[in-house]
C-alpha positions as CSV (number, residue, x, y, z in Angstrom):
1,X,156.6,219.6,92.8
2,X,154.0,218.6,95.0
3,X,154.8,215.2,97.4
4,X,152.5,212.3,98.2
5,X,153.3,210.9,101.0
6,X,153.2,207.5,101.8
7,X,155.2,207.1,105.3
8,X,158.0,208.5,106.8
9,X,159.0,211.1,109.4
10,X,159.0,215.1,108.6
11,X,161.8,215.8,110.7
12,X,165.3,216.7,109.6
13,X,167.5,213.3,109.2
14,X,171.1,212.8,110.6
15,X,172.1,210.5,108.3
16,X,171.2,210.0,104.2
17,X,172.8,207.0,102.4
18,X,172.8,207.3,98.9
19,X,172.8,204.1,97.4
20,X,175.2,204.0,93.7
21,X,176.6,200.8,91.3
22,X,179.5,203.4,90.8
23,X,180.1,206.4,88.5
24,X,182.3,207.1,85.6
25,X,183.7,210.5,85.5
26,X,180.4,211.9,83.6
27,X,177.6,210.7,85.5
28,X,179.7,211.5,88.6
29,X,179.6,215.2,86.8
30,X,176.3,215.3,86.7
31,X,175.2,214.0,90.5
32,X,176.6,216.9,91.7
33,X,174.0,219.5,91.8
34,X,171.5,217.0,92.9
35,X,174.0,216.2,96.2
36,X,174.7,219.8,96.9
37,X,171.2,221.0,96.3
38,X,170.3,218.1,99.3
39,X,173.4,219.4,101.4
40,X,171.7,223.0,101.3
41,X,168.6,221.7,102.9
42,X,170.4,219.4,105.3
43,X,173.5,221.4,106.0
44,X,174.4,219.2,109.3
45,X,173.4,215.8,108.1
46,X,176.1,213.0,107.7
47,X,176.3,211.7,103.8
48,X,177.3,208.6,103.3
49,X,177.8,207.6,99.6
50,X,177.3,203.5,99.1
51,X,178.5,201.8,95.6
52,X,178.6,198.9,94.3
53,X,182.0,199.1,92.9
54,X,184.6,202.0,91.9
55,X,183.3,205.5,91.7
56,X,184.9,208.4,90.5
57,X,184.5,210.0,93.9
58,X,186.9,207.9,95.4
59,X,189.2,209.3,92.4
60,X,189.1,212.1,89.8
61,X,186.3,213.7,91.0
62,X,187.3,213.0,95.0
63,X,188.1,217.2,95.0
64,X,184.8,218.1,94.2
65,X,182.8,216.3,96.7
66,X,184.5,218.1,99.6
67,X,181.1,219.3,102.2
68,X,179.3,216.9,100.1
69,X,180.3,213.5,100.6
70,X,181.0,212.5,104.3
71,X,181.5,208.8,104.0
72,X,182.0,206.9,100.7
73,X,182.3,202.8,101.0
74,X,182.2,200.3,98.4
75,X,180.5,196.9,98.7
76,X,183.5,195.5,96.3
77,X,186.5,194.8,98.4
78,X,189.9,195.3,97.3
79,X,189.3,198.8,95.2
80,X,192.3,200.9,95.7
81,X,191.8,204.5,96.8
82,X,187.7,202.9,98.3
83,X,187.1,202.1,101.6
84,X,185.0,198.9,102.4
85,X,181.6,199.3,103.8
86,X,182.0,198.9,107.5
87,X,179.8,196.5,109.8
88,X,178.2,199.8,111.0
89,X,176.6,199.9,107.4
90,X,173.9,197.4,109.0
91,X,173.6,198.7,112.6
92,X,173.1,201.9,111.7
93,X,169.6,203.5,111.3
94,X,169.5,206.1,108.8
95,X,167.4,209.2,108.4
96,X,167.0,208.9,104.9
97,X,167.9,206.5,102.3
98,X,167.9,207.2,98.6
99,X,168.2,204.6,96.0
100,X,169.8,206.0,92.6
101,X,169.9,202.6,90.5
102,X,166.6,201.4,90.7
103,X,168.1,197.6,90.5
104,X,165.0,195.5,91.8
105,X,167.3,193.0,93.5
106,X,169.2,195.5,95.0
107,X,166.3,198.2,96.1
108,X,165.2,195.2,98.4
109,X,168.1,194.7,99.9
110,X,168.6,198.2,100.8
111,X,165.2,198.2,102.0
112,X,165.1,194.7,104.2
113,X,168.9,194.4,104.9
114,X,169.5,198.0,106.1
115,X,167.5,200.9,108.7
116,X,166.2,203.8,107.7
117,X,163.6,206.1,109.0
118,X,162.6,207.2,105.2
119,X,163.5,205.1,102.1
120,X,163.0,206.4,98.8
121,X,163.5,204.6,95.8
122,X,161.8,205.0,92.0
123,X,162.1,201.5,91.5
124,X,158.8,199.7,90.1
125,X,157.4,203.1,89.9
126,X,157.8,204.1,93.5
127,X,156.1,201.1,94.8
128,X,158.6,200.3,97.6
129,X,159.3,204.3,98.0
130,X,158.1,206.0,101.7
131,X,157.0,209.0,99.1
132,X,156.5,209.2,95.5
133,X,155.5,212.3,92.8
134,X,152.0,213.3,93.6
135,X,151.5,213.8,89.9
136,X,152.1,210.6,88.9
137,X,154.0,211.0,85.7
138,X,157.1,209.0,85.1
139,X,160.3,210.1,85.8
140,X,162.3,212.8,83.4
141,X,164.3,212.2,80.5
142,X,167.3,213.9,81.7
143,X,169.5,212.5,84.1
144,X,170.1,215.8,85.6
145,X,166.6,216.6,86.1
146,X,165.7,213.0,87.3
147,X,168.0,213.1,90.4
148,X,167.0,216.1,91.3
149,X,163.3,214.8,91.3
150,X,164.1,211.6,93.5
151,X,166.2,214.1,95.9
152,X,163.0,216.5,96.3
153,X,161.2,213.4,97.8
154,X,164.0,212.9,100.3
155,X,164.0,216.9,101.1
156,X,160.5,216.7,101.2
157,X,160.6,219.7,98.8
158,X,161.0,221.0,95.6
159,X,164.9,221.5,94.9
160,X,166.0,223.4,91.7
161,X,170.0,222.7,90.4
162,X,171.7,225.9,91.3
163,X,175.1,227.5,90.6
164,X,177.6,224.8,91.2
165,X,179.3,226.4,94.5
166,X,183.5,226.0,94.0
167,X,185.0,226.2,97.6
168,X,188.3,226.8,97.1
169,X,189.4,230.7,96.2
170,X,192.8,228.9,95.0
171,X,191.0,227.9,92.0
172,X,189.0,230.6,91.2
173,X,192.2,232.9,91.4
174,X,194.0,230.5,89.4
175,X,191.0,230.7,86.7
176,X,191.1,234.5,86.4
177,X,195.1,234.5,86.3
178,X,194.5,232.2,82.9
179,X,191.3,234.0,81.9
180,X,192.1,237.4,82.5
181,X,188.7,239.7,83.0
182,X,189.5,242.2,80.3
183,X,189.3,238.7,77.4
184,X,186.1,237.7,75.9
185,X,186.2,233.9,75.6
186,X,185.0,231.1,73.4
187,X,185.4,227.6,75.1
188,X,185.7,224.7,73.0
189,X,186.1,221.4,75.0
190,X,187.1,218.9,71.6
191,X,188.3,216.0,73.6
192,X,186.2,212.5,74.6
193,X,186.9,209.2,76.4
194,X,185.8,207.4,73.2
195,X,186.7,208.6,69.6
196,X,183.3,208.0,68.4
197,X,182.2,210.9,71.0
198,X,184.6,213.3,69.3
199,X,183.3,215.9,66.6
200,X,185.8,215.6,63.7
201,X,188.8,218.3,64.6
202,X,188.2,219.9,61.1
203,X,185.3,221.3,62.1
204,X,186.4,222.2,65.8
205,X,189.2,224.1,64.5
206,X,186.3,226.0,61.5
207,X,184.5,226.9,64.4
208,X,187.2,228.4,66.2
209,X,188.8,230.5,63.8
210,X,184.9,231.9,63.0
211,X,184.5,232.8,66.4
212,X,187.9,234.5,66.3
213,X,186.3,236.8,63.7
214,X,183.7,237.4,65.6
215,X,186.3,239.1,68.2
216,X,186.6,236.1,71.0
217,X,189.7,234.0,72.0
218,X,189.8,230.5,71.5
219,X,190.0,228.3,74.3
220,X,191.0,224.8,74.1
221,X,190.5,222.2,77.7
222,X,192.7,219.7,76.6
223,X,192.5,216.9,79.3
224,X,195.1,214.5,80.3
225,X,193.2,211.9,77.0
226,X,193.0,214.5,74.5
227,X,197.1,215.8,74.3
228,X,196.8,214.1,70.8
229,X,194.7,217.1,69.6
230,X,196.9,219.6,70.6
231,X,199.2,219.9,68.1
232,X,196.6,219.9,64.7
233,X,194.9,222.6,67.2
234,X,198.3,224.7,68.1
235,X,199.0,224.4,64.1
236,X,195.9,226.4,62.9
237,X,195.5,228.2,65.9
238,X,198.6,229.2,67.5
239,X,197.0,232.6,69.2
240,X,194.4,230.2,70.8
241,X,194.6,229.6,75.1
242,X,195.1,226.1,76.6
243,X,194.7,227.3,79.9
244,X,194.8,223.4,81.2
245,X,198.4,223.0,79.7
246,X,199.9,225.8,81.6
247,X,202.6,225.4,84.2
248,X,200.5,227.2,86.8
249,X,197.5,224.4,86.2
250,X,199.9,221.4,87.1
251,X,197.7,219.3,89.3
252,X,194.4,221.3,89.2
253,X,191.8,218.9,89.6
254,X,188.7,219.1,87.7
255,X,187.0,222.2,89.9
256,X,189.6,224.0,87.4
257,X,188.1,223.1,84.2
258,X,184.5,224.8,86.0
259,X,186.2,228.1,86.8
260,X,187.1,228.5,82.9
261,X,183.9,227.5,81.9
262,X,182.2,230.2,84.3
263,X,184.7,233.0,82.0
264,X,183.3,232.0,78.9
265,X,181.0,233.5,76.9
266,X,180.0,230.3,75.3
267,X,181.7,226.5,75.2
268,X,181.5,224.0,72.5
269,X,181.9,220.1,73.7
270,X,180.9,216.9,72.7
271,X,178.7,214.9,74.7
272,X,181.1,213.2,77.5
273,X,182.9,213.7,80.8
274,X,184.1,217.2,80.2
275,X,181.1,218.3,79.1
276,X,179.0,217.8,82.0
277,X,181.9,219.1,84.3
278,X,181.8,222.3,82.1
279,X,177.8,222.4,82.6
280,X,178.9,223.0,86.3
281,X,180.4,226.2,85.2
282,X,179.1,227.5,82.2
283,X,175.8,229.7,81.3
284,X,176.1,229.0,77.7
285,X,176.8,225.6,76.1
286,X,176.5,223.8,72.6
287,X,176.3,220.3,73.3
288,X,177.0,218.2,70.3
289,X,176.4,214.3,70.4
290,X,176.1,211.3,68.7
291,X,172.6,210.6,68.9
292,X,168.5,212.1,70.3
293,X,169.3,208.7,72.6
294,X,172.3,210.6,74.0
295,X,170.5,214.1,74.2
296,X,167.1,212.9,75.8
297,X,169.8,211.9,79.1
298,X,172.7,213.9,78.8
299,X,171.8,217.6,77.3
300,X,172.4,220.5,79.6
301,X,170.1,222.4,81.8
302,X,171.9,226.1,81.4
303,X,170.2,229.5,80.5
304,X,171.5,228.8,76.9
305,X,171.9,225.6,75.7
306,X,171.6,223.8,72.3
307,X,171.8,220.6,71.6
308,X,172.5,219.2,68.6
309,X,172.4,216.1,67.1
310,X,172.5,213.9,64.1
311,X,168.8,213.5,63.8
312,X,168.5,216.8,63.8
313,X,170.0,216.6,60.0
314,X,168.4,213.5,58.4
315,X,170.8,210.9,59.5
316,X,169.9,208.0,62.1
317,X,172.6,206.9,64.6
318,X,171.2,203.4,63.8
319,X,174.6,202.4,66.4
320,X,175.5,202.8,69.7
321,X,178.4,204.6,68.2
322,X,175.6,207.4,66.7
323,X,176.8,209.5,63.6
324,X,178.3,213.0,65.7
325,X,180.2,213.3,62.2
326,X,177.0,214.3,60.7
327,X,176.4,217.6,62.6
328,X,177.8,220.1,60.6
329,X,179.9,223.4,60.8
330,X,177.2,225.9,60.0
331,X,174.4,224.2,62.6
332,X,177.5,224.8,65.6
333,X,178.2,228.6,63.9
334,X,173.9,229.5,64.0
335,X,173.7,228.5,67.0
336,X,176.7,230.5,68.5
337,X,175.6,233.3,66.7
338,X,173.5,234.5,69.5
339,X,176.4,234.6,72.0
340,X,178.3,238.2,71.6
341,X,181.7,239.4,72.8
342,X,180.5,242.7,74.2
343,X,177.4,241.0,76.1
344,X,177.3,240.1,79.9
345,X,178.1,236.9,80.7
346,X,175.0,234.7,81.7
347,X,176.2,233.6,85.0
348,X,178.8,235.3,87.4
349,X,182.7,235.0,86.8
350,X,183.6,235.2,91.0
């Protein structure tokens, strides 16, 4: 991607803020690769993460922002487990500022009230941005691909999402102790924050027992939301893995839940927060959700990936609550059939 550049210095900053109104557990997912593939061109810089209000960095996700995050603060006071941005927040001058919301109120504050040598921001088309695309065409439909765009402009140049990088050997040991090399795997990730996310368990559990056929293992991430699907699952598929449920997983945060994904073969989820944490991980993923309004911002960027959803079958998710009941079993099945037991897997298992 080529950069136009309006002002602002070429040389390496100390200091990026990354301006946030807070993350769920999903969006926080998907920052990720955007903030490490900034950290690998600025490997000594300070980031300081700046929010609104509460943010799954300051939480669930805390684990996984280790080398990436230096400083988080919160504007809101009073947020357990968040610190309050300090009065250094508007005496310090910033190398770079990146603005992820593109909240016209807001981008001017960030952009009168605080310092920076470069601030970038795609609010009102990158009129108040130091640099913008030099093609000119709007912004991405993907989330993941967007970020990535806006954190190019900061680099000042093209950054691709790569492998997401899991620090801790602890976790990838753990992984292969629950995933042993000699299995072939089939991930299925059934769970959601919201029912109306979920892909009826009926179907889940046809999948599985077709893929079983096919000569993989099962593998059910059950998250700390979803233990209500683990008996219907452990009923019809009592040979299947929970790998998440084992004794030796007690208190694995969510880095965990990416080792697995990396041993599959393939992984079946529904559009949500596990989803995009298995993306992290996986090489091969069928995304199901509830609507094209869900898959234009939220499909996966993986060297196999297929996204499904109900328009694909004739059936408008006229709601906000979309229709991922009308996907059905033989649409997941085709488009697993590509995946076999005795090929490589698409990424790395270390």
């Amino acid at each position: 991607m080529a950069l136009f550049r309006k002002t602002g210095p070429d040389r390496t900053p100390e200091s990026v803020l990354f301006y946030s109104n807070g993350e769920a557990f999903g969006d926080g997912a998907l920052q990720l690769p955007m903030l490490q593939g900034l950290r690998s061109v600025f490997p000594q810089a300070r980031f300081v993460w700046l929010t609104e209000t509460r943010t799954a960095y300051a939480t669930s996700l805390r684990s996984l922002t280790s080398g990436l995050i230096d400083d988080l603060w919160t504007l809101e006071p009073g947020l357990p487990g968040h610190t309050p941005a300090p009065a250094e927040l508007f005496s310090t001058r910033f190398g770079a500022i990146l603005d992820l919301r593109r909240f016209l109120k807001r981008t001017l504050w960030l952009r009168l009230r605080l310092h920076s040598d470069l601030f970038v921001s795609p609010a009102l088309g990158y009129r108040l941005s130091a640099r913008r695309p030099a093609d000119g065409r709007k912004d991405p439909p993907l989330l993941r691909e967007r970020m990535m765009r806006w954190a190019s402009l900061v680099a000042g140049t093209p950054l691709e999402p790569g492998p997401f990088v899991l620090k801790d050997p602890k976790t990838l040991e753990l992984a292969r102790h629950l995933l042993p090399d000699e299995g072939r795997y089939m991930g299925f990730f059934p769970g959601a924050g919201t029912l109306y996310k979920r892909w009826p368990l009926e179907r889940v559990i046809a999948v599985a027992l077709h893929e079983r056929t096919r000569g993989f293992t099962p593998v059910f991430a059950l998250g700390p939301d979803d233990r209500d699907l683990e008996a219907p699952l452990r009923a019809a598929l009592p040979d299947a893995l929970y790998p998440l449920g084992d004794p030796a997983a007690a208190g694995a945060g969510p880095g965990l839940s990416i080792a697995l994904a990396r041993r599959m073969t393939g992984v079946v989820a529904n559009d949500g927060g596990a989803a995009h944490i298995a993306a992290l991980g996986a090489s091969a993923m069928v995304f199901l959700t509830r609507g094209q309004f869900v898959r234009k911002k939220y499909a996966p960027v993986l060297p196999y990936a297929v996204s499904l959803a109900p328009e694909d079958f004739g059936v408008a998710a006229e709601t906000f609550e979309g229709r991922i009941d009308a996907i059905p079993v033989q649409a997941v099945l085709d488009a697993l059939a590509a995946l076999q037991p005795g090929q490589p897997l698409l990424a790395s298992r270390a």
